[in-house]
N, C-alpha and C positions, 0 to 999 in steps of 0.2 A: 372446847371441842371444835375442830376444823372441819368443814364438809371440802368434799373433792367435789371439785368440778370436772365434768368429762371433756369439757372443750381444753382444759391446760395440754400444755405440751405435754410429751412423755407417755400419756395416759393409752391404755392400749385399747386400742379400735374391737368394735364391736364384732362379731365371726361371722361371716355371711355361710347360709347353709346351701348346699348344693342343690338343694329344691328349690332354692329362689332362681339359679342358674337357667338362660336360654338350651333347650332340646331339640334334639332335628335326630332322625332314623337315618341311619348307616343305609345310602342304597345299596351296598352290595350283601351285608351278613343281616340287613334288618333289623337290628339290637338299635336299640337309644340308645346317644352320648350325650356328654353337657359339655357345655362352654368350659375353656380354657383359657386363661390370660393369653398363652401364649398365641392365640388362636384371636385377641382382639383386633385385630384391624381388619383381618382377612375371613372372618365368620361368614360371611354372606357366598363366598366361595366355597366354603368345606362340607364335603360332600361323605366323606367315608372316616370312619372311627378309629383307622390304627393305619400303621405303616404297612402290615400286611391286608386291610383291603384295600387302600392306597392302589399296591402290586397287583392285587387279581382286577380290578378295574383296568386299571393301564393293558394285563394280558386279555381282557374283555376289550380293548377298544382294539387290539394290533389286530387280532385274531378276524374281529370285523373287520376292518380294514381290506385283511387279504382275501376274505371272501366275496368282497366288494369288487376288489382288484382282477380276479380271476372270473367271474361273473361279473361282464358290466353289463349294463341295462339299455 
């Protein structure tokens, strides 16, 4: 009788569960997200949960802007 070793080649890696993953709140819809690979380098910058609050952020910053612009202080 052979035991397997987990370190040999081949052998398939253990599952990491999504509760182990870093969380941060969506500032603009409030809702938690987790971490995404594809999201590893640039984590410390991601600020919103999808492409669409992405979009209402960005029309939340113009929106300011031109309030800014047309009232200056």
């Amino acid at each position: 009788m052979f035991l397997i070793d987990s370190t040999v080649r081949g052998s398939v890696p253990k599952t990491r569960l999504k509760s182990n993953f870093p969380q941060k709140v969506c500032l603009i819809c409030e809702r938690p997200f987790v971490w995404r690979k594809k999201w590893k380098r640039v984590w410390q910058t991601i600020e919103t949960c999808s492409e669409r609050c992405r979009g209402e952020a960005r029309r939340r910053r113009r929106s300011s802007r031109a309030i800014v612009s047309v009232y200056p202080r």
